[in-house]
N, C-alpha and C positions, 0 to 999 in steps of 0.2 A: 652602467653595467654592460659589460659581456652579450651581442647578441647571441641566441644559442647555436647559430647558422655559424656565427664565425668560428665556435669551438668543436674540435678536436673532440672525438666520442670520450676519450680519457681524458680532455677537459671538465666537459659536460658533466661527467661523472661524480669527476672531482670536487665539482662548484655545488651539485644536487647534494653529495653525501656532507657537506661542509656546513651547508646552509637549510637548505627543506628538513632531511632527516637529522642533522642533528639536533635543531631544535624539539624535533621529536621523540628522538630516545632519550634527550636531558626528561622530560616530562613522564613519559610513558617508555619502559625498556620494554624488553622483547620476551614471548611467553619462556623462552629458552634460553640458555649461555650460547647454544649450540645447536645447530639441524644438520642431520645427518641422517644418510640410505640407511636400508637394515644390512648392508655391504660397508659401512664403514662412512662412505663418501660422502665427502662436506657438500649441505647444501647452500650455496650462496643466498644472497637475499634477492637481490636481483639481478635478473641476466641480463645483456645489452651485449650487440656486436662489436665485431671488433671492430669493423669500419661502419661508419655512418653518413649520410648525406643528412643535406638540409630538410628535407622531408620527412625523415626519420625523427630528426630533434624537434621539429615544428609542431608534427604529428602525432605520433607515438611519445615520443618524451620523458617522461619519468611519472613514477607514480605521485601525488599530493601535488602536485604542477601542471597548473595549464597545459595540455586540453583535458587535462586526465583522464585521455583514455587508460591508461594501464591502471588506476583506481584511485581514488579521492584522500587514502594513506597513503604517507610514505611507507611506513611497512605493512599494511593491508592484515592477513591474518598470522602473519608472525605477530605482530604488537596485540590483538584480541581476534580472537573467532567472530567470526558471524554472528548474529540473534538469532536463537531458535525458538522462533513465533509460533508454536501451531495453534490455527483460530480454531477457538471452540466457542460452544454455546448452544442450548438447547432446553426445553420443558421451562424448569424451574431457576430461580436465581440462586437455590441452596444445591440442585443436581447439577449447573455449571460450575457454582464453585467447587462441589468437590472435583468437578473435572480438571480444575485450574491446578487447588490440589493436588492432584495425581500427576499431572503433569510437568508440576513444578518440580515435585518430586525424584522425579524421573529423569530429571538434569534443563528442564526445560531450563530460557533465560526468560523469556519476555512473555508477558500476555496477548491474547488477541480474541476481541470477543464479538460472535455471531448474533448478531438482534436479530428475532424473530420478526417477518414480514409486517404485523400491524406498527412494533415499533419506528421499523426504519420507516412507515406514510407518517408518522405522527399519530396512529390511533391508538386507545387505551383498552388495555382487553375486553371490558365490558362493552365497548365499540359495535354494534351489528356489523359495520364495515369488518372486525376483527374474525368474525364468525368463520371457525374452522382453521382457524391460522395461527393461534395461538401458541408458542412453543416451539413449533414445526420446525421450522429451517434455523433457529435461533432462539434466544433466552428471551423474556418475556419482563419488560423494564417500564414500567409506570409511573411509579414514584420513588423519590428519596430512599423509601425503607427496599425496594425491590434492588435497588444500585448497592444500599449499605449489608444487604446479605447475599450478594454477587461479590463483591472482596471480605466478605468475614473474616479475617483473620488473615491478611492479606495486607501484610506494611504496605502503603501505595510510594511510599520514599524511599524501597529497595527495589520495586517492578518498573519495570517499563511496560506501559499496556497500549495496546494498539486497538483502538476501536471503526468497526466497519462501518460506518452511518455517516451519511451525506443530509438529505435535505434538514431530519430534525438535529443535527447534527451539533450546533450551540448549544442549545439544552442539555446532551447530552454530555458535552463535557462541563455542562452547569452542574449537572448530576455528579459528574466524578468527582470536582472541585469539592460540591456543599461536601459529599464521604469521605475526604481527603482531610476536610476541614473538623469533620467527627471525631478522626484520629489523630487530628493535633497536628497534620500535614501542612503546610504553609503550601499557597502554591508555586514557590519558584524553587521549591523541591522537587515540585512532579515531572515526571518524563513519560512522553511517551506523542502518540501521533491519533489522532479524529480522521478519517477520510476527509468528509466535507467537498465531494468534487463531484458538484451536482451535474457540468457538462455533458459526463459521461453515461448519468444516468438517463440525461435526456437522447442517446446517443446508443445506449448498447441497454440499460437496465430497466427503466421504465420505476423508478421508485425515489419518484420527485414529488413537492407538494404543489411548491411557487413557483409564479410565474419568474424568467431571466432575469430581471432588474433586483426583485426584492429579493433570490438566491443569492446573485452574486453580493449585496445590500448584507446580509447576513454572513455571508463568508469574509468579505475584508472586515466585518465587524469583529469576528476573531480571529482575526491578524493583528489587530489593531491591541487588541483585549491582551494577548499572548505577549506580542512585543512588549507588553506595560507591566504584564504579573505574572506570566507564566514562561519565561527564558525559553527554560527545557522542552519543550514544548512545538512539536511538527504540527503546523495548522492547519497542514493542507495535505493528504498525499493523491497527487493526480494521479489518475488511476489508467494505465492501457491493458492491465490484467483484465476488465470485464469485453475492452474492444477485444481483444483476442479471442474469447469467449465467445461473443457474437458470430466470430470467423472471419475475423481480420485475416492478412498475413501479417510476416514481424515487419517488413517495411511499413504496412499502415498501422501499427502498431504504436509505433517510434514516430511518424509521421502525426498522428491526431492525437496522441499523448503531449507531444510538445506544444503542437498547435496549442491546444485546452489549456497547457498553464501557460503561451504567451497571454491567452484571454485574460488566464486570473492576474496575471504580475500585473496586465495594463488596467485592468479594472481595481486592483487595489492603489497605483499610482493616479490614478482618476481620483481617488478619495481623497488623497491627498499625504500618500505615506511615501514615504521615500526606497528606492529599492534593497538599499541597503538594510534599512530596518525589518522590512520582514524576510527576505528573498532566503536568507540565511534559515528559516524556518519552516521552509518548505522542501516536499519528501516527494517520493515517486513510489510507484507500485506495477511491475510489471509480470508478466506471464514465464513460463517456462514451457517450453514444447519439447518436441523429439526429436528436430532439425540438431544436433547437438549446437555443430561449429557454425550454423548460423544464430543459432543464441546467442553462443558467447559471443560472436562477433557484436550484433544486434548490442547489448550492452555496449558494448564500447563505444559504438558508435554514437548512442545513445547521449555519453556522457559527454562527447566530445561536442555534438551539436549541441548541448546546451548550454556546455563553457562558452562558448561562441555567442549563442543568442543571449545570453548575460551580459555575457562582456561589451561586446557589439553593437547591438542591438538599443538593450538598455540601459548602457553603460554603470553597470555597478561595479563598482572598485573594490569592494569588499572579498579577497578569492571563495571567500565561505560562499558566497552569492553565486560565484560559476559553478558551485560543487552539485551533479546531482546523484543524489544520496537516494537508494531506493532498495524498498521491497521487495523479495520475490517469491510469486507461490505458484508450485508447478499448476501443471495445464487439467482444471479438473472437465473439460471438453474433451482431452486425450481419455480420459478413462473411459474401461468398457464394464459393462454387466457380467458378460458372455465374458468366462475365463478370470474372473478376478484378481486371482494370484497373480496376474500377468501384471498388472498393475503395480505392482512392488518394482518388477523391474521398471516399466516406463519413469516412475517417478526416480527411480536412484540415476539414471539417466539426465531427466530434466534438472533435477537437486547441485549433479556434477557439473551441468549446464551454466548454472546459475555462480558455484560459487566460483568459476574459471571463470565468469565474465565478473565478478567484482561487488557481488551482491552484498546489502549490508544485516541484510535479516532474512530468515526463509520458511517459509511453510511447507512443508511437505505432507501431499494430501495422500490419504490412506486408502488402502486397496479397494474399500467398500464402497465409496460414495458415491458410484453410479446409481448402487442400489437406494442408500437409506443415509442418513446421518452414522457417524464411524463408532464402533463400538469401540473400549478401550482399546481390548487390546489389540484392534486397526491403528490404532491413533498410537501405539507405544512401537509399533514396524516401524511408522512412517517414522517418529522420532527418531529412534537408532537409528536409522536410515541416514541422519545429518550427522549423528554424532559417529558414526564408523566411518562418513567421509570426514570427520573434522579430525577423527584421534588415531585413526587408522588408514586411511588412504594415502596421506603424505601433502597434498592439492594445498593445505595450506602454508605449507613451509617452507614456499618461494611468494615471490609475485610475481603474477602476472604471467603465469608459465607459457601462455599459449601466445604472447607475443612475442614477433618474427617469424611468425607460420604466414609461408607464403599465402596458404587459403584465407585463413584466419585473417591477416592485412587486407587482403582482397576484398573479403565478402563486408569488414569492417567499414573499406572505403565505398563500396557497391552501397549500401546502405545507408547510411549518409548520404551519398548524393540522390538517393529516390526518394530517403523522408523529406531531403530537401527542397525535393521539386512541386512533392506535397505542399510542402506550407505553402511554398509560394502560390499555389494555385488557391489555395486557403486563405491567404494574405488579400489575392485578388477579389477574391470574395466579399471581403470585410473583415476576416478576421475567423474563427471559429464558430463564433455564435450564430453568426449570419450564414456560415455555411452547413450549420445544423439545422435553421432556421427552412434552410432550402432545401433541405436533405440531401443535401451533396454528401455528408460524412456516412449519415446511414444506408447511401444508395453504393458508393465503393466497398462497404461491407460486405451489405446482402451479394454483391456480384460475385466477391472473391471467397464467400461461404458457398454459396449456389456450384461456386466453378471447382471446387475440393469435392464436394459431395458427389459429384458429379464425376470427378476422380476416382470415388471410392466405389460406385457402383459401378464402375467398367472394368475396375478392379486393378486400374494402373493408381491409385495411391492404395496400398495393400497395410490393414488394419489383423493383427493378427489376433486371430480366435475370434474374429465378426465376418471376414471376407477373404480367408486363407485361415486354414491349418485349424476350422473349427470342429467342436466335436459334437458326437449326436445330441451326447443327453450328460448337463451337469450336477453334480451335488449341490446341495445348495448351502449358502453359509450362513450366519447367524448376522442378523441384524438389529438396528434400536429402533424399538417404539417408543413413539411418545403418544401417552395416555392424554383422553380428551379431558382427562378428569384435573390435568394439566389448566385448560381454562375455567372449569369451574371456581377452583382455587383462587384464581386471580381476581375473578370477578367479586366472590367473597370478600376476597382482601379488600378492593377498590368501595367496596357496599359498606365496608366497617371503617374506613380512611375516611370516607368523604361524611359520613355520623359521626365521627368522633374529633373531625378537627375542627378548628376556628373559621368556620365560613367567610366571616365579613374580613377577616384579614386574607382569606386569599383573595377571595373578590375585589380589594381594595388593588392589591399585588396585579391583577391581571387587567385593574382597571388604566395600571399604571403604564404595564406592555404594550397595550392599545394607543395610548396616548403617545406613547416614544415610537411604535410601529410606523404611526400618521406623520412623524414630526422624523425628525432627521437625530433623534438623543441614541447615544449606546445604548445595544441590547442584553448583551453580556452581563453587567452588572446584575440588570434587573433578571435575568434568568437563574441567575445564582440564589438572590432573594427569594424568587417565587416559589421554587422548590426544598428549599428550606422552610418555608411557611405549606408545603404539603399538597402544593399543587401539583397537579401532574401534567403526563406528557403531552396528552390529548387534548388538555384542556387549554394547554399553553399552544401547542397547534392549533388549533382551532381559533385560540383570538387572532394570531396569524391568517388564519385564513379569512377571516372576515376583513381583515385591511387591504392584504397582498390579493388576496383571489385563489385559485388553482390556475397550473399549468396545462394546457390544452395542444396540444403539437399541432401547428399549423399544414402541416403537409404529412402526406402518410401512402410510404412509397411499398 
């Protein structure tokens, strides 16, 4: 073959639209015959200069081709829009569903659902540790029956759901499996994505159980599990949406998001799975801020270093393996109290950020959530919010529109070479673990959070309606409670679950997790059993935690 250096931009063109894309519009054509200005004027599919060097074609490239930076399709959102994920979850498993409902309703595509604080440690509402947290920031998932009336009526072989939870995170999708399994779902129908990206928690979040060895132990276990039953299925999405959060910049951002998944690719190759087999099933999830054309640079850049450290690195031949395929949900650290309506715009902002950089799914968070959890109809803003840029805007009916901006190249390549100086200093380290271990990752945080704030109170990074252009005295807006009467409920439930089921079969069930915990056997399997026999999520934590231990952070900066 043709190197791409030796051809001619109307070569290159030529050999991409011959070979990448047509194999892709044979398969999937295009939402339209035709894209067109509201002036008449055809929109091409993609643009490319007239003249090109080698760096251009090396670099930049084509979309669905190495290094893809311009985006992981050949035709990006002419061939399908985006996912429109907005997470929810909250009180009860029957008040999130109807929120999913409504949502869905409302043109959503994909699910995404917020576990309430005890779930994501592993505790079960009646938990003392659970006391006062119940419901609060997320839905409240215990057992089988609490997951099977969170999809009530809810085909799981037409959604894509996207769940937030890391440490107890197997179990979790044991739970989706067994209700998938209710309604006669097979699981190499289901789609959708588990976080499961405990690094970050140890690192920005703080909502880990286990200690490193028996996390990562549990995470390539469903890698392992997903590669054999569940295709469809994202096992992993490495998360720099909560480092950002923290108060990263976007260079460390990009920088300890990759790090963290070389950790998991090399820890799942440790186990003894080949990169090929899982790498293809692993997702990303990244932030949206206000910097616009550094985002969308940031993305590309994003995607480019990781084609690289696929290919390079760990040599997988597979191109589905260089692909990083990822999330995004704007910046809920950017939202303010003070002015809320202001909010709408910040997020339409970060939203356009996100899909000019190539994003594959997106959340857009609603005006309210500084204050409280989002009331509907916050949550139906934010939504039209995506669908006015997806059906109204035009953004999607090119690719990649923003490449060839001198800036936009610029800050692309400025980016990449500082996440890359990153790893490498991460690399020296030992790797990620070892350099969270040391608090090297959460000590360049804190710095570069301390050194913004510090911005914003001398009033040279200007926050508007908190430190310019605020007013005396605001109306206030309406917000969601969640009633405490939310954990009573639960507890009840778990008080008549634990009287009325088969004791000695789950006893027998959890006697079995214990013994494969200590011994080197899949957990997967038997997670799926145990929760069909009625056990719950606490209790199945908890024999974890007698094998494994609790995580303890050794240094504390």
């Amino acid at each position: 073959m043709v190197e791409k250096e030796q051809l001619s931009i109307e070569e290159a063109l030529q050999r991409w639209e011959q070979t990448t894309l047509a194999s892709v519009l044979r398969k999937s054509p295009e939402r339209a015959e035709k894209f067109e200005t509201s002036s008449g004027i055809p929109i091409q599919r993609l643009y490319v200069p007239k003249h090109a060097d080698a760096h251009y074609l090396e670099r930049v490239g084509f979309p669905g081709e190495y290094p893809f930076t311009r985006g992981i399709q050949p035709t990006m959102y002419r061939g399908r829009l985006w996912t429109m994920r907005q997470y929810a979850g909250y009180a009860t498993a029957e008040e999130s569903n109807a929120r999913y409902r409504f949502l869905l309703s409302q043109g959503q595509m994909g699910l995404s659902v917020a576990f309430d604080l005890p779930t994501q440690i592993g505790y079960d509402a009646d938990d003392p540790m659970a006391l006062g947290e119940v419901g609060k920031v997320g839905v409240s998932i215990c057992s089988i029956h609490d997951m099977a009336r969170l999809f009530d009526g809810i085909p799981l072989d037409q959604v894509s759901t996207s769940m937030t939870i890391n440490a107890p995170a197997a179990i979790l999708l044991a739970l989706y499996i067994a209700v998938a399994k209710r309604q006669g779902v097979p699981m190499h129908k289901l789609r959708g994505t588990v976080q499961n990206d405990i690094l970050k928690e140890y690192i920005a979040r703080g909502t880990y159980i286990y200690p490193p060895a028996a996390s990562m132990r549990l995470i390539t276990d469903i890698f392992r599990f997903c590669r054999d039953h569940v295709p469809h299925w994202n096992t992993i999405s490495i998360s720099g949406y909560h480092i950002r959060e923290a108060g990263s910049t976007a260079v460390q951002e990009v920088a300890f998001t990759l790090a963290n998944g070389i950790e998991y690719v090399q820890a799942a190759i440790n186990a003894g799975l080949s990169v090929d087999e899982f790498a293809p099933q692993i997702s990303f999830f990244f932030n949206a801020h206000n910097q616009f054309f550094e985002e969308i640079a940031k993305f590309r850049a994003a995607r480019r270093l990781w084609a690289e450290i696929m290919r390079d690195r760990f040599g997988a031949r597979d191109p589905k393996s260089w692909q990083l395929r990822f999330h995004t949900q704007t910046g809920g650290s950017t939202l303010t109290a003070q002015q809320p309506m202001n909010n709408i715009v910040r997020v339409t902002v970060q939203a356009l950020a996100a899909v000019l950089g190539g994003t594959q799914s997106l959340h857009t968070n609603s005006m309210d959530e500084a204050l409280a959890l989002p009331t509907e109809q916050a949550v139906q803003v934010a939504l039209r919010t995506q669908q006015i840029l997806a059906y109204e805007s035009g953004v999607a009916d090119t690719v990649d529109p923003m490449a060839g901006s001198y800036y936009v190249e610029t800050l692309t390549d400025e980016i990449e070479a500082r996440a890359r100086r990153y790893i490498e200093q991460i690399d020296a380290l030992g790797g990620a673990l070892a350099a969270i271990e040391r608090g090297y990752i959460q000590k360049e945080i804190q710095d570069a959070a301390y050194a913004y704030q510090q911005a914003v109170e001398r009033g040279e990074q200007i926050i508007v309606g908190v430190n310019k252009f605020t007013v005396a005295e605001e109306a206030p807006i309406e917000t969601l409670h969640v009633s405490e009467a939310i954990a009573q409920a639960q507890r009840a439930r778990l008080a008549e679950l634990r009287a009325r089921r088969d004791s000695a079969r789950v006893s027998e069930i959890l006697a079995q997790i214990e013994a494969a915990a200590r011994g080197n056997d899949p957990l997967m399997p038997l997670f799926i059993e145990a929760v069909e026999r009625e056990a719950t999520l606490g209790e199945i934590c908890n024999v974890l935690r007698g094998v494994f231990g609790e995580y303890r952070p050794s240094v504390s900066i």
